[in-house]
TORKOL-4160 file (C-alpha; in steps of 0.2 Angstrom, whole numbers, padded with zeros to 4 digits, m for minus):
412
<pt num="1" X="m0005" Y="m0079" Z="0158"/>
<pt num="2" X="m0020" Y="m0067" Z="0159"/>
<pt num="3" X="m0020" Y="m0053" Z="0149"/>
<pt num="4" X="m0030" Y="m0037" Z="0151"/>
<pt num="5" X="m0035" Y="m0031" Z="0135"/>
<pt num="6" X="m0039" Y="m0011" Z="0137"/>
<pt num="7" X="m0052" Y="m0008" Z="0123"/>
<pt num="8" X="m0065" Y="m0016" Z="0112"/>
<pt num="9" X="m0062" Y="m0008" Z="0093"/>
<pt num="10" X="m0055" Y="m0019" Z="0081"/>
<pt num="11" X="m0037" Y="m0018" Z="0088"/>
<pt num="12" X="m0040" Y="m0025" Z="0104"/>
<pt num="13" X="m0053" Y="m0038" Z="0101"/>
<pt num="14" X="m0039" Y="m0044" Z="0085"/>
<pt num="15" X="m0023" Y="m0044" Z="0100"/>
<pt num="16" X="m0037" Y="m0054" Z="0112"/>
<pt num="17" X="m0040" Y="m0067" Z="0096"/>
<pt num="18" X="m0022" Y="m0070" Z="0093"/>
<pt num="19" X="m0017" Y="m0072" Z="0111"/>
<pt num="20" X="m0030" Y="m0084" Z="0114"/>
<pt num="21" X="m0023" Y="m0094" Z="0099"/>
<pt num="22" X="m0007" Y="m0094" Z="0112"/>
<pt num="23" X="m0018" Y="m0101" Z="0126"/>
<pt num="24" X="m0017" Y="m0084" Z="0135"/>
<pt num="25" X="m0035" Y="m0078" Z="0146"/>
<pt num="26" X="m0042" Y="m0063" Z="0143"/>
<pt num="27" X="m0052" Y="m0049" Z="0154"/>
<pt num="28" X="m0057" Y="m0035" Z="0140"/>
<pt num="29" X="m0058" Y="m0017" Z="0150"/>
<pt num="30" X="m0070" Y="m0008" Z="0142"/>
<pt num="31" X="m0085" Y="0003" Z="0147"/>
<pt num="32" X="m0094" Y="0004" Z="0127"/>
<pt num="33" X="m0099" Y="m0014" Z="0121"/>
<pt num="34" X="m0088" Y="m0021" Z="0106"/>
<pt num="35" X="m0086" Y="m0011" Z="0092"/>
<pt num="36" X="m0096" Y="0004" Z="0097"/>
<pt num="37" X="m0084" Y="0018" Z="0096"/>
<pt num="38" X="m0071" Y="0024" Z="0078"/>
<pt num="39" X="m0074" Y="0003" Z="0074"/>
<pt num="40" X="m0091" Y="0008" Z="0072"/>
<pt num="41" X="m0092" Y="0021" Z="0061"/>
<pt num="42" X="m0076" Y="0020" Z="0050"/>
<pt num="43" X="m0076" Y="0018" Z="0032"/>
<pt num="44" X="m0073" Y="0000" Z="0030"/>
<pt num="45" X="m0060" Y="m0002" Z="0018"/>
<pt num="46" X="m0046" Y="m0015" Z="0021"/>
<pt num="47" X="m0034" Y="m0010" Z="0007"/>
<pt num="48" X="m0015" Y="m0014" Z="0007"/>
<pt num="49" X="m0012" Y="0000" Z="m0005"/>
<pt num="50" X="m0018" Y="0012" Z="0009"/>
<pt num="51" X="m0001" Y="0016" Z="0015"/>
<pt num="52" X="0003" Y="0033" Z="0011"/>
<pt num="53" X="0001" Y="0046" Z="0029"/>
<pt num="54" X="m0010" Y="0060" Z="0030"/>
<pt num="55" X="0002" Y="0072" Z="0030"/>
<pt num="56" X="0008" Y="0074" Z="0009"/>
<pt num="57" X="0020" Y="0085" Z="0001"/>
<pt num="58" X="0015" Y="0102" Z="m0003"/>
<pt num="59" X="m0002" Y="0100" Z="0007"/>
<pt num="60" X="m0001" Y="0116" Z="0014"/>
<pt num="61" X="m0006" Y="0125" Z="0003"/>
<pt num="62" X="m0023" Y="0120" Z="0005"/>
<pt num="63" X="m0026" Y="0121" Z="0021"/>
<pt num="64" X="m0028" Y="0143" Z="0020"/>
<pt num="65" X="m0043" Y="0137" Z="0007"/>
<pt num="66" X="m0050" Y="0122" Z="0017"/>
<pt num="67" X="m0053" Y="0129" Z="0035"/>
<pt num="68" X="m0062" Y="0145" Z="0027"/>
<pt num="69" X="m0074" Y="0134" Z="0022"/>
<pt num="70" X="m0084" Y="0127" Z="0037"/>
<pt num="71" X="m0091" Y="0111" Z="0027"/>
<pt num="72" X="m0073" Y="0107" Z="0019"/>
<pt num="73" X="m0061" Y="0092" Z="0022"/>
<pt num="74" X="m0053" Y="0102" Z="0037"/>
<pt num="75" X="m0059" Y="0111" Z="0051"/>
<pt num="76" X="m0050" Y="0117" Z="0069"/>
<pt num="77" X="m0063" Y="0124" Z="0081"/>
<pt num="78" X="m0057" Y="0140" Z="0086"/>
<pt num="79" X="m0057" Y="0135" Z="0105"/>
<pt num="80" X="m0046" Y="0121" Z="0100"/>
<pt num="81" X="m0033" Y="0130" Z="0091"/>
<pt num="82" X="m0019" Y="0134" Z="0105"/>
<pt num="83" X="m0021" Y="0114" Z="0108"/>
<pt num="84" X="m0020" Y="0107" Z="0089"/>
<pt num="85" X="m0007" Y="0119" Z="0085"/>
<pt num="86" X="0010" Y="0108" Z="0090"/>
<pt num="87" X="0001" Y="0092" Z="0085"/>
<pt num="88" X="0000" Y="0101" Z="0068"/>
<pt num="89" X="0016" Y="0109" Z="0066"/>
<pt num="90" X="0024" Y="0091" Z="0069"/>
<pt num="91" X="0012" Y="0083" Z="0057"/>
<pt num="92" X="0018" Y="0097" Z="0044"/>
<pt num="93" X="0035" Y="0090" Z="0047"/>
<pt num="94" X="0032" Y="0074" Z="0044"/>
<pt num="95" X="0025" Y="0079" Z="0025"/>
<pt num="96" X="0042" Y="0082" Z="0017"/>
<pt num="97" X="0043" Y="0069" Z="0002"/>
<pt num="98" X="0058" Y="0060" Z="0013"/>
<pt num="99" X="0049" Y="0057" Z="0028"/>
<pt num="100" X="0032" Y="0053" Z="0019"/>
<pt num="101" X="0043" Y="0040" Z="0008"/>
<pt num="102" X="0050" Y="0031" Z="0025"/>
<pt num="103" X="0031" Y="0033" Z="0032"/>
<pt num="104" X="0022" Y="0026" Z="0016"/>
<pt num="105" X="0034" Y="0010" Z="0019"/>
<pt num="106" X="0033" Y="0006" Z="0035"/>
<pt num="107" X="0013" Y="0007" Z="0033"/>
<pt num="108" X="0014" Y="m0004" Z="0018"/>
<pt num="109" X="0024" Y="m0016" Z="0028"/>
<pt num="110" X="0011" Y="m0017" Z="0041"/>
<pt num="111" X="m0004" Y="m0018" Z="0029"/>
<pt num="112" X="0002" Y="m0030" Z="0015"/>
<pt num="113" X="m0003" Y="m0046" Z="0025"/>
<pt num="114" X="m0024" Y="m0037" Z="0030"/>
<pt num="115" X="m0032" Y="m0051" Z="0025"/>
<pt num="116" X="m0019" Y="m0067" Z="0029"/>
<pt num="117" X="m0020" Y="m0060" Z="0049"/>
<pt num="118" X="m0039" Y="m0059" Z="0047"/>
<pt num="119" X="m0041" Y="m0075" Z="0042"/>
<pt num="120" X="m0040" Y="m0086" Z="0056"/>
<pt num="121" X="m0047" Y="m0075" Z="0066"/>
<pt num="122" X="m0065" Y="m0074" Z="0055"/>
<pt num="123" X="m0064" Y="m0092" Z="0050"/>
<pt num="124" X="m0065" Y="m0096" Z="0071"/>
<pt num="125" X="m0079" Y="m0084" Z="0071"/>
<pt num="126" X="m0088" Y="m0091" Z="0055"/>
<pt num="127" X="m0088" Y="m0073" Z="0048"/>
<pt num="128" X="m0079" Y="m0074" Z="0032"/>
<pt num="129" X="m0093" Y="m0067" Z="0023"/>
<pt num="130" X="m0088" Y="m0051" Z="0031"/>
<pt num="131" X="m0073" Y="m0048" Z="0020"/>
<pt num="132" X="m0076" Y="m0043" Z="0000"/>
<pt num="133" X="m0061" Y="m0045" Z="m0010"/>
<pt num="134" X="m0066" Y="m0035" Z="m0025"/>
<pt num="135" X="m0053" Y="m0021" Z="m0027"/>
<pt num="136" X="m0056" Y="m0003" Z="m0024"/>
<pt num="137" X="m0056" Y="0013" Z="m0037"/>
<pt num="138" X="m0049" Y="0029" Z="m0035"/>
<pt num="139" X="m0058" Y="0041" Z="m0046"/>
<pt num="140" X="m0055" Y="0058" Z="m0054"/>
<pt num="141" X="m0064" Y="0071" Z="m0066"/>
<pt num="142" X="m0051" Y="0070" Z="m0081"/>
<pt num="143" X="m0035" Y="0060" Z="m0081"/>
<pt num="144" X="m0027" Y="0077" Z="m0080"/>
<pt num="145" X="m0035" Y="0080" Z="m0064"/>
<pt num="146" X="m0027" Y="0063" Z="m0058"/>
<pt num="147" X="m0010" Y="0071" Z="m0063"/>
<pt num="148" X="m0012" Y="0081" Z="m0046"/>
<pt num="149" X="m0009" Y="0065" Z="m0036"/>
<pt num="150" X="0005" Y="0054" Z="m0047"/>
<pt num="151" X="0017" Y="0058" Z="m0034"/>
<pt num="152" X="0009" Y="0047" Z="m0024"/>
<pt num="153" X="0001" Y="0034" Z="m0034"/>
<pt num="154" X="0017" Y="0031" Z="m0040"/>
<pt num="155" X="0026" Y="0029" Z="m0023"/>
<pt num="156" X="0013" Y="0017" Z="m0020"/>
<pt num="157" X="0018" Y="0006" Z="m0036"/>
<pt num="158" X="0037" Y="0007" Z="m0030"/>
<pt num="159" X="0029" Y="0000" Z="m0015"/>
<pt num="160" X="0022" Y="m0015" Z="m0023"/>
<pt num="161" X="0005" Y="m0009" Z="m0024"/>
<pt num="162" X="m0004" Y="m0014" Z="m0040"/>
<pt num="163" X="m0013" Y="0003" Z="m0047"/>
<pt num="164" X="m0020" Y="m0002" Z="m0064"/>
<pt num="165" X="m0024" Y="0014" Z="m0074"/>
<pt num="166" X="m0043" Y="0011" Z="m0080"/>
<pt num="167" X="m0051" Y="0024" Z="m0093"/>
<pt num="168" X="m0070" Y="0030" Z="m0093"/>
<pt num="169" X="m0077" Y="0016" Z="m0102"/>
<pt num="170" X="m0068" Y="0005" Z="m0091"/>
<pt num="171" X="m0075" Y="0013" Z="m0076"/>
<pt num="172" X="m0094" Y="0013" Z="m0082"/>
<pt num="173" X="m0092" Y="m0006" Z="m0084"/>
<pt num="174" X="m0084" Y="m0008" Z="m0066"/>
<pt num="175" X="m0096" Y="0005" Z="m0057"/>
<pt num="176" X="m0111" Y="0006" Z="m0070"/>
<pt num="177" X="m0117" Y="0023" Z="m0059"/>
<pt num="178" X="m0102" Y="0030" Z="m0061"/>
<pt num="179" X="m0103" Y="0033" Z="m0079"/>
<pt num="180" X="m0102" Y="0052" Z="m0087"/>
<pt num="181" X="m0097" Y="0058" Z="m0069"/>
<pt num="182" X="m0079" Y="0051" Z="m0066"/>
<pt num="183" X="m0067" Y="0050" Z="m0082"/>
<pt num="184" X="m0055" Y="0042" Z="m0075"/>
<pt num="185" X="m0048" Y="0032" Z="m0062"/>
<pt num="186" X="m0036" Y="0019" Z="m0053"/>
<pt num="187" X="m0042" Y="0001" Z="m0050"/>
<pt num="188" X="m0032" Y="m0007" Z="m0036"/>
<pt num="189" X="m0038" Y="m0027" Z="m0039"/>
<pt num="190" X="m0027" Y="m0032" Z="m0022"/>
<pt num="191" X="m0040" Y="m0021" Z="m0011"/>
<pt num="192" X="m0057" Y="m0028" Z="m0003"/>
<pt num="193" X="m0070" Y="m0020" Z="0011"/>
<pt num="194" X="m0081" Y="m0027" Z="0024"/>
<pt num="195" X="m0098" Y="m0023" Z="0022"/>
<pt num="196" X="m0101" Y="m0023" Z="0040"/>
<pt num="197" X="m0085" Y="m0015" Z="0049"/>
<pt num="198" X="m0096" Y="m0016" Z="0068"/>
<pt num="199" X="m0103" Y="m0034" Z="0065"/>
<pt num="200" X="m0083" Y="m0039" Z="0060"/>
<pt num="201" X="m0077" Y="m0032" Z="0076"/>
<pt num="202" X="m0093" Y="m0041" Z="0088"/>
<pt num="203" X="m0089" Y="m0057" Z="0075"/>
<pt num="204" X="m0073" Y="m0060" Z="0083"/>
<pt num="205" X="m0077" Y="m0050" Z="0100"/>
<pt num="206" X="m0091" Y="m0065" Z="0102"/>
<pt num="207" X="m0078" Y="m0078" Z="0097"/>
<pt num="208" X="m0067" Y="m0073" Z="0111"/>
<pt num="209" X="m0080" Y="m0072" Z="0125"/>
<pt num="210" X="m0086" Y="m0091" Z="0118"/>
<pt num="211" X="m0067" Y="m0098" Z="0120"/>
<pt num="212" X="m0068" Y="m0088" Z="0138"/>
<pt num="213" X="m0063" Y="m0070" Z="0139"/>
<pt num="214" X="m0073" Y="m0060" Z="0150"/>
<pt num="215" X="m0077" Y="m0042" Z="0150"/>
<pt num="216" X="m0075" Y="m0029" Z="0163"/>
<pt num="217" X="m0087" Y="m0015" Z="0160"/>
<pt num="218" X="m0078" Y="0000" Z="0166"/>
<pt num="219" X="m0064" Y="0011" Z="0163"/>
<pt num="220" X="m0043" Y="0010" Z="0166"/>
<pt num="221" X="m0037" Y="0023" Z="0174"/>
<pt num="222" X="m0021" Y="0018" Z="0180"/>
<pt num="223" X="m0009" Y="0002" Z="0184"/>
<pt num="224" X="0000" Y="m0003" Z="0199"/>
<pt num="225" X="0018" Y="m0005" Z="0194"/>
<pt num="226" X="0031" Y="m0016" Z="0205"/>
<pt num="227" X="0051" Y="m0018" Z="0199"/>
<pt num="228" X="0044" Y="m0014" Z="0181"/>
<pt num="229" X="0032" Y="m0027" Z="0178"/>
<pt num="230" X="0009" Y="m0021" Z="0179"/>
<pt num="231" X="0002" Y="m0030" Z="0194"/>
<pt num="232" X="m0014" Y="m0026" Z="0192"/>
<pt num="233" X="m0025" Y="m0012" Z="0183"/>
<pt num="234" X="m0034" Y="0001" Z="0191"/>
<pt num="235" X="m0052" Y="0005" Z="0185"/>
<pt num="236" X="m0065" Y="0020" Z="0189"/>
<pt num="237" X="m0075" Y="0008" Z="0200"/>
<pt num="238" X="m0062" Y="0008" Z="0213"/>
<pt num="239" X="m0058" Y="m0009" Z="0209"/>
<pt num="240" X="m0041" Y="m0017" Z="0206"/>
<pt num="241" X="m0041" Y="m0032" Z="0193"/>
<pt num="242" X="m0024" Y="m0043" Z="0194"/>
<pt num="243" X="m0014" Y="m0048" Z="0178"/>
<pt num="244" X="m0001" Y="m0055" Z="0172"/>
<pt num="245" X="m0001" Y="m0043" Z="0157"/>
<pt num="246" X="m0010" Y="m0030" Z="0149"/>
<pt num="247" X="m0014" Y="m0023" Z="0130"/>
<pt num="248" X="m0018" Y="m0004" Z="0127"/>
<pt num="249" X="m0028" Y="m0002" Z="0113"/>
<pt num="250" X="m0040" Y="0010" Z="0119"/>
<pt num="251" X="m0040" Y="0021" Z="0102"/>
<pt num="252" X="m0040" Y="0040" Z="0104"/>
<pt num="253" X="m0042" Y="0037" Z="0124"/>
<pt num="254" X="m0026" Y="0028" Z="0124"/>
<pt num="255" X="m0015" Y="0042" Z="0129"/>
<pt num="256" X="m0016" Y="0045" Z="0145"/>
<pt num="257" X="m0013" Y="0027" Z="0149"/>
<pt num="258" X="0004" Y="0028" Z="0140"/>
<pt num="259" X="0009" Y="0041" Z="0149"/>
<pt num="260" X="0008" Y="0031" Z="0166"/>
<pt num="261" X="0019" Y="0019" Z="0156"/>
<pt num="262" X="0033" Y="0029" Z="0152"/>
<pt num="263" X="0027" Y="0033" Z="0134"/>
<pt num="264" X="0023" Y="0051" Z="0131"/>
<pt num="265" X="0014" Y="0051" Z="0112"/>
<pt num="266" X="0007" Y="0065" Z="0104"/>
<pt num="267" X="m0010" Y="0057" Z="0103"/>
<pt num="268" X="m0024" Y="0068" Z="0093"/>
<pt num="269" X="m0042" Y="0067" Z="0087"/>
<pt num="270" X="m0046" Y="0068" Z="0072"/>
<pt num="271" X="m0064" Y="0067" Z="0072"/>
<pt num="272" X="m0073" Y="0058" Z="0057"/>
<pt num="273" X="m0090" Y="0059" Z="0049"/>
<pt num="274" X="m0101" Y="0050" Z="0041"/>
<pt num="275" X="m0118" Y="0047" Z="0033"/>
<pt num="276" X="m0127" Y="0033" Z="0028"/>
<pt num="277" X="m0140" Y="0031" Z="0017"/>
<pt num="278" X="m0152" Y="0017" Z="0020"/>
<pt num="279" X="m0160" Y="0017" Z="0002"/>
<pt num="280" X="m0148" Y="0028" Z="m0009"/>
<pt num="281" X="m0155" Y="0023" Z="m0026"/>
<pt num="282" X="m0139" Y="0018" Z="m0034"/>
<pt num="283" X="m0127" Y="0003" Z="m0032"/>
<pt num="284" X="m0110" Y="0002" Z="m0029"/>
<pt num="285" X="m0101" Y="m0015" Z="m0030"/>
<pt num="286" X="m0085" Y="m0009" Z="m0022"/>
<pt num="287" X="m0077" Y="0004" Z="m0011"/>
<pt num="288" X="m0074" Y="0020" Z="m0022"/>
<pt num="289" X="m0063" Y="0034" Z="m0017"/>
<pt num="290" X="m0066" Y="0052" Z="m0025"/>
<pt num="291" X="m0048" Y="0057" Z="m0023"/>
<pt num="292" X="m0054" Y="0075" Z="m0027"/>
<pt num="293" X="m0064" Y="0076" Z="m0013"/>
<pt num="294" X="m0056" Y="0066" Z="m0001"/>
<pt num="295" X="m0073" Y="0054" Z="0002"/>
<pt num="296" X="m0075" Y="0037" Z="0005"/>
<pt num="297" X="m0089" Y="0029" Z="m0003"/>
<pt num="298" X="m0094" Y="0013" Z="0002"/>
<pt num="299" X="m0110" Y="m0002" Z="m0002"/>
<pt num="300" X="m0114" Y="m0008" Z="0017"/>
<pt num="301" X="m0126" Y="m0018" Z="0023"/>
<pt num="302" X="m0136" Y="m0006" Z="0032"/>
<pt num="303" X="m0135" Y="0005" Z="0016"/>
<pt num="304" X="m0122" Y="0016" Z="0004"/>
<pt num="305" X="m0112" Y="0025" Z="0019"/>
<pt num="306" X="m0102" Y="0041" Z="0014"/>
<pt num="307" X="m0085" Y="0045" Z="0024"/>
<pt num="308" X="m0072" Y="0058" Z="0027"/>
<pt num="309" X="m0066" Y="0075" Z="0035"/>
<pt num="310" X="m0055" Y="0079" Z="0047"/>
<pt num="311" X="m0062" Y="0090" Z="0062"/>
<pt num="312" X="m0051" Y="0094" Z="0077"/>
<pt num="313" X="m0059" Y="0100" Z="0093"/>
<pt num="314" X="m0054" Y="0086" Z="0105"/>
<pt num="315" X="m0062" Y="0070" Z="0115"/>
<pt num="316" X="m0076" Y="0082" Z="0122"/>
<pt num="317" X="m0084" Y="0095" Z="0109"/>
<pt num="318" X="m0102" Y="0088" Z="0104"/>
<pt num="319" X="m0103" Y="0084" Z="0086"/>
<pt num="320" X="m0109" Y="0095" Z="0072"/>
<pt num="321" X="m0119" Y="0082" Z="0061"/>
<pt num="322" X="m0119" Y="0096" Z="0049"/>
<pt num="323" X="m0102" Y="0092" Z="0042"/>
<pt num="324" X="m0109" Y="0075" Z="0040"/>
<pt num="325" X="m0124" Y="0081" Z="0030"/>
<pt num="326" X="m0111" Y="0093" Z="0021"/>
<pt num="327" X="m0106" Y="0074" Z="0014"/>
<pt num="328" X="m0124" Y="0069" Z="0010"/>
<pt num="329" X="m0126" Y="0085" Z="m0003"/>
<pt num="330" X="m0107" Y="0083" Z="m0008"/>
<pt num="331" X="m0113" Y="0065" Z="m0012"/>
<pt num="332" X="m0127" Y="0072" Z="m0022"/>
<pt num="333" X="m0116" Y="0082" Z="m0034"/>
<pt num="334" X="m0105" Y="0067" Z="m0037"/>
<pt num="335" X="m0120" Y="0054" Z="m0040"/>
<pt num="336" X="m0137" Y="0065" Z="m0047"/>
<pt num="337" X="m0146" Y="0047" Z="m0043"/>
<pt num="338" X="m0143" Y="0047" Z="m0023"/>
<pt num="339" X="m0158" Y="0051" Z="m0015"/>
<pt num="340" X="m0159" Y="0049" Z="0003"/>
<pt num="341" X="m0176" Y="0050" Z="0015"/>
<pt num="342" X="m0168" Y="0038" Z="0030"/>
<pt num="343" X="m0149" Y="0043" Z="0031"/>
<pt num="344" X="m0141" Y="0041" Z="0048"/>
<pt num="345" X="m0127" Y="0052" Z="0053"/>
<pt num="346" X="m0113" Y="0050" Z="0067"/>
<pt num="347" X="m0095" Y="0057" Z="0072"/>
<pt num="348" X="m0082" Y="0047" Z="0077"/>
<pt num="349" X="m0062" Y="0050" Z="0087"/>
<pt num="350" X="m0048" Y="0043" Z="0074"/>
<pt num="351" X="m0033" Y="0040" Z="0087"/>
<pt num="352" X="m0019" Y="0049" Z="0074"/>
<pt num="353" X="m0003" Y="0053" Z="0077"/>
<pt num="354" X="0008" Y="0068" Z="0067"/>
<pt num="355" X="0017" Y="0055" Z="0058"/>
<pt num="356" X="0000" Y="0043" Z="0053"/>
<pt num="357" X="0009" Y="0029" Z="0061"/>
<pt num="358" X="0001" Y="0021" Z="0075"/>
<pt num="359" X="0009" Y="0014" Z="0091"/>
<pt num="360" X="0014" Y="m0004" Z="0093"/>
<pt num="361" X="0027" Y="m0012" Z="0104"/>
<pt num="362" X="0031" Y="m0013" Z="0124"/>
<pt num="363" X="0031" Y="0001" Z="0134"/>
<pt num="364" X="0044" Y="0007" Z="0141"/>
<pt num="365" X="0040" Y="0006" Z="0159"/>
<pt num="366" X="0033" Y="m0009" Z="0160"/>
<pt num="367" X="0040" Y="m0026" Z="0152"/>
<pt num="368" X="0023" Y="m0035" Z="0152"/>
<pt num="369" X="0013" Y="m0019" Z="0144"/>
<pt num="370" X="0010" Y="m0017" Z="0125"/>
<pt num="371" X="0002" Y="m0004" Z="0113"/>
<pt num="372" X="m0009" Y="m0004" Z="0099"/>
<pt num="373" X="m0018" Y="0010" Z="0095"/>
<pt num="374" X="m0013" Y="0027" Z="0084"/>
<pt num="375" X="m0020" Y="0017" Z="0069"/>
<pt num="376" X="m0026" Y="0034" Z="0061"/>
<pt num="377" X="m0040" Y="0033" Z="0044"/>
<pt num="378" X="m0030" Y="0013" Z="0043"/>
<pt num="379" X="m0038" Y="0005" Z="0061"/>
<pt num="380" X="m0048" Y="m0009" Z="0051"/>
<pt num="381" X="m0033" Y="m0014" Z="0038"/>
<pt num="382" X="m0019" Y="m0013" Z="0052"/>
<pt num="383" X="m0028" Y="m0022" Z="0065"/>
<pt num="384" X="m0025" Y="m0039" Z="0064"/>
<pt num="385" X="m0011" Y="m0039" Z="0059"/>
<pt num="386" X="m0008" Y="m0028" Z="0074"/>
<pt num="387" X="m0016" Y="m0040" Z="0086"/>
<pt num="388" X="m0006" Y="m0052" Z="0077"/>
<pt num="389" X="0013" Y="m0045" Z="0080"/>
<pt num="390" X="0007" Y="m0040" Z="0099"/>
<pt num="391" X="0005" Y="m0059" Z="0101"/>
<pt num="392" X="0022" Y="m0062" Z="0095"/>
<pt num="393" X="0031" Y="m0050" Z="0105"/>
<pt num="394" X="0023" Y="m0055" Z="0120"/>
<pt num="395" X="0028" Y="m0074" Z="0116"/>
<pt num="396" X="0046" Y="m0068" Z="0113"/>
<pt num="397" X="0045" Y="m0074" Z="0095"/>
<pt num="398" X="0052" Y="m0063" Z="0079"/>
<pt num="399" X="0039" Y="m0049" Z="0072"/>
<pt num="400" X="0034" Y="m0052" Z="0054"/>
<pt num="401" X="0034" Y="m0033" Z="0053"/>
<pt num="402" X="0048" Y="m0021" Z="0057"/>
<pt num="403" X="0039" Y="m0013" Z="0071"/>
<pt num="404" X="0054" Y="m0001" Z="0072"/>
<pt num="405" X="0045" Y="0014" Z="0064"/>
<pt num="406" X="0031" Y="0012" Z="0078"/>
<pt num="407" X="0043" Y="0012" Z="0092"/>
<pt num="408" X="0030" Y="0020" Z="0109"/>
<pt num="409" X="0049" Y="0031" Z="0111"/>
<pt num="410" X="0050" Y="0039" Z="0095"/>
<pt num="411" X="0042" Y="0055" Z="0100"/>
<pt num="412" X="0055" Y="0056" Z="0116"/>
């Protein structure tokens, strides 16, 4: 059968590897090369343990503190408000400690298996060096500061996550430039990172245009429906390309076409920054999270790259690359050794939904469509594996996951 695949991030090129693996053609639709958009820029952590939503218990109460400060982890431009504002009022609904518990399983379920449905993919590609499995830290000030997020660290644990306690001394001999800063920490050994999370997404990308995927440069606008089943899809060109199936996994721009198949999600942006620092003057071995200040710190290739913020102000507002230098100085304080003369800064859409669960499954309108997109902060540690159960839906085989929780008509 061909498949169009709606999307180069790491969701669609994952769904075009594993349908390949099941003898399937593939046309990608896309008007960005591989791995140029939220695949780019993203933090590249691929942790099972990241499983709990956005949305915590008793979050609220910070968010008066965070959007009166312009540099903090939150900001709503004020043009955008009216818009965020029922998007926002779900996503507080979804924070109550019985929802967050059913969400946090569901995610873990769906991110327990990261690196056995990469795996085949990368060794096709030759790109298994593009996986470090070397665990991830989660640091604090004091280990009464930590106390803060127990809560969740140990909803975590009675979701089989391994989140071993490690002291300061501990964490000088994991992160030598860590010492006298952090006092305490979480070490989660089952976690690992790419240092390359574009080149990961071109690795298997290049695999699938080698075993004969094409790629249509241009964007879907639309599909031509007949007795439920996609004919062909439509693109801004004016032209029609015929298929026998198609795959939406057009991150943040993915909503639109949902709609014309029957699914009407409440798809948001939440627009990420990021600086990275080409020669940073300190060494990481690992990803390290500063739970305090919700950033992401990675060791890339291309340098130490520093991740986080949420910004809501839709698919169309230019960036302001000052939040992104707001991480550079918050980076500072947190390592007095960073320095910094060539850091490179950029802005990215996450594709969230209120409920941090993505969207996988068929669409209601058609029976040869499928979703996968919504993947939130977790689109690199959900991706194969959500290329994966797309393949087995489409074959008519059992999921491994329960996709139930990412039903495309739960919002109906």
């Amino acid at each position: 059968m061909h498949f169009a695949i709606v999307g180069t991030g790491i969701v669609g090129v994952s769904a075009a590897a594993w349908l390949q693996r099941d003898g399937h053609k593939i046309t990608f639709i896309d008007p960005r090369e591989a791995g140029e958009a939220c695949s780019f820029g993203n933090a590249g952590s691929l942790s099972p343990s990241a499983c709990l939503p956005v949305g915590m218990p008793g979050m609220w109460r910070n968010v008066p503190k965070w959007l009166l400060d312009p540099d903090g982890p939150l900001v709503i431009r004020a043009h955008y408000l009216p818009r965020a504002l029922p998007w926002l009022l779900r996503f507080m609904r979804a924070s109550s400690e019985k929802e967050v518990t059913r969400i946090a399983g569901a995610v873990r379920d769906l991110l327990r298996p990261v690196f056995d449905a990469y795996e085949p993919l990368l060794q096709r590609a030759g790109a298994m060096s593009l996986v470090r499995r070397n665990g991830c830290l989660y640091v604090y000030s004091s280990r009464d500061s930590a106390q803060r997020w127990k809560w969740g660290m140990d909803l975590r644990r009675s979701l089989g996550v391994e989140m071993q306690e490690v002291d300061s001394e501990q964490l000088s001999e994991l992160e030598p430039a860590l010492k006298g800063i952090f006092r305490f920490g979480h070490f989660a050994p089952d976690n690992g990172s790419t240092p390359d999370p574009e080149a990961l997404v071109k690795a298997i990308y290049g695999r699938s245009i080698k075993d004969g995927a094409a790629h249509l440069r241009a964007a879907a606008t639309g599909f031509q429906l007949r007795d439920g089943v996609v004919g062909s899809v439509l693109l801004d060109n004016g032209d029609a390309l015929d298929v026998d199936g198609v795959v939406v996994a057009a991150g943040a721009w993915s909503g639109k076409l949902a709609r014309r198949l029957g699914a009407r999600v409440p798809l948001e942006s939440q627009r990420g920054y990021h600086v990275t620092v080409k020669d940073p003057n300190i060494r990481l071995n690992r990803n390290v999270m500063a739970v305090e200040h919700n950033m992401m710190v990675n060791p890339m290739d291309s340098g130490l790259r520093l991740a986080g913020t949420v910004e809501f102000a839709g698919l169309d507002a230019k960036p302001r690359y000052r939040r992104a230098e707001a991480l550079f100085r918050k980076g500072q304080e947190l390592f007095p050794g960073l320095k910094g003369s060539e850091n490179s800064y950029w802005m990215g859409h996450r594709p969230c939904l209120p409920d941090s669960l993505p969207v996988i499954g068929r669409a209601p309108a058609a029976e040869n469509a499928f979703f996968g997109f919504g993947h939130g902060h977790v689109g690199m540690c959900g991706g194969a594996t959500t290329g994966r159960e797309i393949s087995h839906l489409v074959a008519g085989r059992g999921t491994e996951v329960d996709l139930e929780p990412f039903s495309p008509t739960r919002f109906h």
